[in-house]
N, C-alpha and C positions, 0 to 999 in steps of 0.2 A: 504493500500500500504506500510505503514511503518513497520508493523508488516510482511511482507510476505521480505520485505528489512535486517532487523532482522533478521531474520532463527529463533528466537529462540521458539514463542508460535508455530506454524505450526508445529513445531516437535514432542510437549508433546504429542501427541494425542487430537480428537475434535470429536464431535457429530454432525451433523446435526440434524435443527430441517424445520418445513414445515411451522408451523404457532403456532400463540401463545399457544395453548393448548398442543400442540407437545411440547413446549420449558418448559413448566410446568411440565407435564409428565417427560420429562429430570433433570429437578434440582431438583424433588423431590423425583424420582426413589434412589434404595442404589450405594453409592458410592464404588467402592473398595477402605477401607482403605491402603491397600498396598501400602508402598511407593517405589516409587524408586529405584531400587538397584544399588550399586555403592562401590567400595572396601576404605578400609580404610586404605590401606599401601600408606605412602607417597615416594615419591620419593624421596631419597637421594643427590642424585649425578645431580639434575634439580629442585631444590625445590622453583623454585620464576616462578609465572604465573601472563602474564600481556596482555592489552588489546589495540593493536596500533588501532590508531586513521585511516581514509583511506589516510589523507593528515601530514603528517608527516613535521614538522619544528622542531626550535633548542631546542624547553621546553622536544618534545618527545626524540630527540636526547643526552640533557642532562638525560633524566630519565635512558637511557641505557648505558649510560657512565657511571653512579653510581653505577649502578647494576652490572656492570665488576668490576669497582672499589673496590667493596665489597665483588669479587671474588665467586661473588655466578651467578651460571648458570640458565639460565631462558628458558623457553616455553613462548608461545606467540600467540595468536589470530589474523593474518596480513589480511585484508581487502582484500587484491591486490592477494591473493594465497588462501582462503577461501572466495567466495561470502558473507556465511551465517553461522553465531554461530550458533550450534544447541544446544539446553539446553543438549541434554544428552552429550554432548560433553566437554560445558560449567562444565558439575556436575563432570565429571571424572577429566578433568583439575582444578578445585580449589580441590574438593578432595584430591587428589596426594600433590599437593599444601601445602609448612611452609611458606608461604608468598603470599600475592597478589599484584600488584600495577594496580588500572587504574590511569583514566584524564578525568575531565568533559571537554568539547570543550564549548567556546563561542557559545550560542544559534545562535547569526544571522550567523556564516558558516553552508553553504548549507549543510554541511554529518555532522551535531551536531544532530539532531534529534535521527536517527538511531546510530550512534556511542553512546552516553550517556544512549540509553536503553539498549544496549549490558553490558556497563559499571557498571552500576546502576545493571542489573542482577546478575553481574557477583558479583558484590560486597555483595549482599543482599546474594547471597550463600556462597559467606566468612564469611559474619557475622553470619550465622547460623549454622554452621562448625565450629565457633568458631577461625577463621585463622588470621594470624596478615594480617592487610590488610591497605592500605595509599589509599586515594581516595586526586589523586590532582585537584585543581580547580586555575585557573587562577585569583588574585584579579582581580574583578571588575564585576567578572560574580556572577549571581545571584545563586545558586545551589538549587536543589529541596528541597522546607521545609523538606521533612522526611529526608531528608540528610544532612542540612546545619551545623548542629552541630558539624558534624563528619569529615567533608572535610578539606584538608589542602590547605592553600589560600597560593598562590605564586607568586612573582613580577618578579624574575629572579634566572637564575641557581643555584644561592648560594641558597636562597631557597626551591629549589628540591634538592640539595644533602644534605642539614639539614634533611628534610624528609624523603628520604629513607637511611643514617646513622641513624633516629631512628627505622625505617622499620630494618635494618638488623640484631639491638640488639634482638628484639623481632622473627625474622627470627631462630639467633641461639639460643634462649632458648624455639622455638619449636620444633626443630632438636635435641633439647637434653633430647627431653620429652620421657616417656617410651612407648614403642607404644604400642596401644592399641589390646586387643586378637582380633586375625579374628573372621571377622564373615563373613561364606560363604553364602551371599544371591543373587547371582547368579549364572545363566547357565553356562557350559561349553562355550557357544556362548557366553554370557554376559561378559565373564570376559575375551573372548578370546582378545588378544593387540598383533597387528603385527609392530605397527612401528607409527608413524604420518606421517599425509599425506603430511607435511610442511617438509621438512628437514632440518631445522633450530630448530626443537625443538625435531630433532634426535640426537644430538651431541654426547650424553654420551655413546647413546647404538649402533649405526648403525653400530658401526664395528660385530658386533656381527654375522650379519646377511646380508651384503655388499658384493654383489655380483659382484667381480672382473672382468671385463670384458678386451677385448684387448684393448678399448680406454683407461682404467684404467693405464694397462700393460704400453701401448705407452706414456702415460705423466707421468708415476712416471721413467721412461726411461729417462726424457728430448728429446723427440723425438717430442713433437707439441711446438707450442706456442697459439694456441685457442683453446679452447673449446667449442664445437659450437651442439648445441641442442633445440628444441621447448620447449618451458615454461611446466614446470612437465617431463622433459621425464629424471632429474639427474642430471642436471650442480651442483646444489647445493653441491650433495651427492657426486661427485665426489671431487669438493672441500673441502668437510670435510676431506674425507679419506685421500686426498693428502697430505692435510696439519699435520692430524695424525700421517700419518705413516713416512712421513720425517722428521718432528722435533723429533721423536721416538731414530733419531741417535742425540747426543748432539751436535759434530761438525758440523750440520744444522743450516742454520739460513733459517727460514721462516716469511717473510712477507705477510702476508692473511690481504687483503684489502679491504671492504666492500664496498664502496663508492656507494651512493646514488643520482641521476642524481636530486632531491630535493637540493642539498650539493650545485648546482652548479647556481642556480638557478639567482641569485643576481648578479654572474659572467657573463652570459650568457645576463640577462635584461639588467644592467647598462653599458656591455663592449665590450660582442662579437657580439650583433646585429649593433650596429656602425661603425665595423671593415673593412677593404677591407680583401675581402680573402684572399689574400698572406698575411696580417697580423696576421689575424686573426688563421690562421694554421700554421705561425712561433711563435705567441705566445704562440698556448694553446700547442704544442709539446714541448718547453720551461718549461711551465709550469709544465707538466706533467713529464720532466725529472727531473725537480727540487727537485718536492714530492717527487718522488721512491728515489731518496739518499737521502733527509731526512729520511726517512722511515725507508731505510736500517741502516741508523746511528743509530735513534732512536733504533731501537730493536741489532745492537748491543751492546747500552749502555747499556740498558735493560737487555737483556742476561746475561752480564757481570759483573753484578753491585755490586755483592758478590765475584767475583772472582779473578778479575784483582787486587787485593791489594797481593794478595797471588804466583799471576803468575808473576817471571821477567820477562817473553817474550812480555807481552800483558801490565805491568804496564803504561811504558811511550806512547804506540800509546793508551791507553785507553784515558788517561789525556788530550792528545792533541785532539783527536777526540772532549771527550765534550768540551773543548774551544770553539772548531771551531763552533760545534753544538747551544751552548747557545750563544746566541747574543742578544743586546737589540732589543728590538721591534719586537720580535719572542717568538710567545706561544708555549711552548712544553709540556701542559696542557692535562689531559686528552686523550679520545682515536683517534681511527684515523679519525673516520666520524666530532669530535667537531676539532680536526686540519684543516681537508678541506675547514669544513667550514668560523673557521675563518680568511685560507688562503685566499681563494676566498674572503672573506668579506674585508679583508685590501687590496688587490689588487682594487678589485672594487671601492672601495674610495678614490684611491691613483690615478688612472684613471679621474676619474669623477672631481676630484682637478686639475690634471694637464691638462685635454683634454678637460673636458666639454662633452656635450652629442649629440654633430656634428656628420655626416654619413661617413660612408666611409675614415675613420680615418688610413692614413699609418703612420706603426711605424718603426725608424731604430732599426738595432739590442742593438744600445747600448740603442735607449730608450725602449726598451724591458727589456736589462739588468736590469737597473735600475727602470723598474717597477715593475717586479719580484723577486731580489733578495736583501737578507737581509744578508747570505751568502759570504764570497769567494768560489765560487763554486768549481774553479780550484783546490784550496787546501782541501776543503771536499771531491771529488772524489779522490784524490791524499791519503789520511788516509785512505778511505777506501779501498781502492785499497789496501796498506799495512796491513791492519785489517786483509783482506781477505786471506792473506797467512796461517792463522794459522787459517782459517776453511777450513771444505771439501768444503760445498757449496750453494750458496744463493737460493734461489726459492722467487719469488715474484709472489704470486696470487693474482688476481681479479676478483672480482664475484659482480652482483647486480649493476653495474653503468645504465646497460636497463631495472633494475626494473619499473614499473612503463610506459616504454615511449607504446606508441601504437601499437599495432598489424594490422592498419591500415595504418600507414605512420609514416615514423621517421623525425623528423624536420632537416633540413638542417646543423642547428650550432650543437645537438645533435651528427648527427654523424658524423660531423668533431671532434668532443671530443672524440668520441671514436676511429676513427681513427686515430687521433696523440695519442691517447694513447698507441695504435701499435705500431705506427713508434717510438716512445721512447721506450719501453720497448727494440726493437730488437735494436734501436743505442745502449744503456748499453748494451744488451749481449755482441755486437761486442768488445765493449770497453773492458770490462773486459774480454772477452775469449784471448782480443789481449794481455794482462796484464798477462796471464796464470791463469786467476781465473775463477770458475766453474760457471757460474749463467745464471738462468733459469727464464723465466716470459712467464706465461701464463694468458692470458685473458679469462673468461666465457662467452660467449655470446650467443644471441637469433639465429638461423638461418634466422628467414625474417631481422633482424638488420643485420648479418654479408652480407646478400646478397645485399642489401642497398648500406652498406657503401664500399663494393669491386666490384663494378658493377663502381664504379666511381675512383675506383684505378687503378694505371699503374700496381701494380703488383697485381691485380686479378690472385687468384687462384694459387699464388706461398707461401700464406701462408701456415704452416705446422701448418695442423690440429685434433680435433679426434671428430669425428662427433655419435654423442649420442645418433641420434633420433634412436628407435627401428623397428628392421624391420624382427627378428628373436622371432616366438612366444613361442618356446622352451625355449628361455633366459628368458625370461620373467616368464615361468610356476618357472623356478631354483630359479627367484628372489623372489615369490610368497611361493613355499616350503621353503627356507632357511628363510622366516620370518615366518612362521606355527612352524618349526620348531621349530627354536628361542624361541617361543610362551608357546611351549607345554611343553618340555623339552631338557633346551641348549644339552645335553651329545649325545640325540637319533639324530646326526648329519645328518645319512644315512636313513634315512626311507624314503620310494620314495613318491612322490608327490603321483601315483596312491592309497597308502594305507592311506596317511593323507587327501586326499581332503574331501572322502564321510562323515567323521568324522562331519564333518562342513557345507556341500553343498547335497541338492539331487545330483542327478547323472546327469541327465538330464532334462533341459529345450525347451520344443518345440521343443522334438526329437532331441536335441543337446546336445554333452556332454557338460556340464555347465561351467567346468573350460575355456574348449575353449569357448563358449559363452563371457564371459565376455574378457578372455585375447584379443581376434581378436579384439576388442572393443575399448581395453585400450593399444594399440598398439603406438596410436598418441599421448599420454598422459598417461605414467605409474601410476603416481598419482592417478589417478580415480577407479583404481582397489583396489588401499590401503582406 
């Protein structure tokens, strides 16, 4: 059962045997020596591959704050969007690969079995490829004798970012190694790469091959504020592109926000199931306006951090912004998911100290106030509101806060989270549009989530949305040829799908032309076809 949990042996290929003389016959028949085939050009521009865990806390969220921090782009194996590693899959990804990171997981969590054989594979064909690779283990857990040598043992973050700062030296003195001559030991099939099925470990190349659609049209417009689609049918891809192509103008500021409904978890146990409703939806809408203008702050300083010494216009609102920005007893550490978290984490204890763990807890606005903010809010939005004259425009994206929740029912406090994250976003538009400044926030979301939590809203249905899920098989064949394309040769842009398909596919299956076969199929899930 664990090995079929895995993906990974099930895919090498396997024999059947009937009984023991049958299974003799088989191991002692010839073997084909042939190994594997698998290309040896690494990938430049994504060169760190790494192995999440299915349940994800702050050890895995520090390991990818480091790995931005170190400015190096990764690929990634996610549980929650791939059921099953498959080895040939596993061999192409560390291949490609100047870097690897797993995580052994503590033995007694129930998904440590399956996650550490994934891990452990993944590694052993690091080590055999020769890749700098960090295998982290937790102090206290035991790591497998054939591996325990090799494992880097970690208490806390500081730890994991020692680790992969030595991970990255070794990263760039593989990237700087001469690459090695081709060697063509695959099929034109074998070697053929249209994309990954994750769009998270498309980033570098998807513009290439990103097929523009009118939802696309409509939200780089500013014309929605949701994004609303079934899990594989884009959200992801569409956020990539967006956030591409409008930081593309420098007078953009984009905020692309990841947040992860795990980030909030501690917030939710210790503070929001205690809450009366009216409290608990004037705090987390509070809450959530609070983040977006740090956010925005944040990445204007950011942005700016080189320039404002040099621009009179932007020097003195720069200086005052970080004032306001930097306060004690506020981390501005790291990326935005290890912010969340430790936001939500000093809230929750700041709660738990003053209220205790009673039911049904009303809170006034000012004790709201002062359980949330560290902040004069009024004068952070008042800076920024000035900051913003001298860009064109903000966009704030979110994507990934209903990763993870159920495709069976969504929890109650859940999609109050998501829903005052709505109702904040559009209060700041209003503000700021009334201020004459340009800013845009769109939300990504699941469609069984968005139907959920507007089924119980007064304004069902007056959201402005761009709904994703596919329903034209035409588009789909466009998005299918422009990654063949992509594939074969970027220049040969125009060649029709009819003359690139047969290349690669019979013609037809069970009297059916095959391309259609498959696309009517993958209609409800683009993914599936890649």
């Amino acid at each position: 059962m664990t090995a079929r949990e895995a993906g990974i042996f099930d895919t090498l290929g396997y024999h059947e045997y009937a009984d023991h003389d049958d299974l003799v016959r088989r191991l002692t028949s010839n073997i084909d020596p042939e190994p594997l085939s698998f290309s040896l050009e690494l990938d430049h521009r994504v060169p760190m591959y790494l192995v999440e865990p299915p349940v994800k806390g702050l050890a895995v969220t520090a390991m990818i704050s480091r790995l931005k921090k170190a400015r190096y782009r990764y690929r990634s194996f996610i549980p929650g969007e791939d059921v099953r590693l498959s080895a040939t899959d596993a061999i192409r990804q560390v291949a490609a690969s100047s870097g690897v990171l797993v995580a052994i997981e503590d033995p007694a969590k129930s998904h440590a079995q399956v996650h550490n054989i994934r891990s452990l594979f993944v590694a052993g064909l690091a080590d055999g490829m020769g890749k700098p690779l960090v295998v982290l283990c937790p102090t206290g857990t035991d790591a497998p004798l054939d591996v325990r040598d090799d494992v880097k043992y970690y208490r806390d973050e500081g730890d994991i970012a020692q680790h992969i700062a030595e991970l990255a030296l070794e990263v760039t003195d593989h990237l700087q190694q001469d690459a090695p001559p081709p060697i063509d030991t695959a099929s034109l099939l074998q070697s053929l790469h249209i994309g990954d099925p994750t769009a998270e470990n498309e980033m570098a190349t998807l513009s290439e091959y990103y097929l523009q659609t009118h939802e696309y049209q409509q939200s780089l417009q500013g014309h929605v504020n949701l994004a609303v689609g079934r899990k594989g049918s884009g959200k992801t891809a569409l956020f990539i592109q967006l956030r591409d192509k409008i930081r593309s103008d420098k007078r953009n500021v984009v905020v692309d926000l990841r947040p992860e409904g795990y980030q909030l978890i501690k917030l939710k146990e210790d503070m929001l199931a205690h809450l009366s409703e009216g409290s608990r939806q004037h705090l987390i809408t509070a809450f959530w306006e609070y983040l977006i203008l740090l956010e925005v702050a944040y990445k204007l300083l950011e942005k700016d951090q080189y320039t404002y010494k040099h621009n009179h216009a932007t020097r003195e609102l720069y200086l005052e912004l970080k004032a306001t920005y930097k306060v004690e007893d506020f981390s501005a550490e790291g990326d935005f998911s290890e912010r969340l978290a430790l936001l939500s984490l000093r809230i929750s204890d700041d709660y738990r100290t003053r209220y205790g763990a009673g039911t049904n807890q009303r809170l006034t606005t000012d004790q709201v106030t002062e359980l949330l903010y560290r902040h004069d809010l009024a004068k952070l939005r008042g800076q920024i509101t000035s900051y913003l004259e001298r860009k064109a425009a903000v966009w704030i994206l979110f994507d990934n806060l209903d990763k993870g929740w159920s495709t069976q029912g969504v929890d109650e406090i859940d999609a109050t989270v998501l829903r005052c994250l709505i109702d904040a976003g559009r209060k700041i538009e209003r503000e700021m549009r009334r201020a004459g400044r340009s800013l845009h926030c769109i939300v990504f979301v699941r469609n069984d989530v968005y139907e959920h939590i507007m089924s119980r809203s007064a304004d069902y249905g007056k959201e402005m949305r761009a709904v994703l899920d596919w329903t034209e098989p035409d588009l789909l064949r466009e998005m299918l040829r422009l990654r063949l394309v992509s594939a074969l040769d970027a220049k040969a842009r125009d060649i029709p799908f009819e003359q690139i398909w047969p290349t690669f596919c019979v013609s037809h299956y069970h009297g059916e032309e095959s391309a259609d076969y498959l696309i009517e199929r993958s209609l409800m899930r683009p993914r599936i076809v890649l």
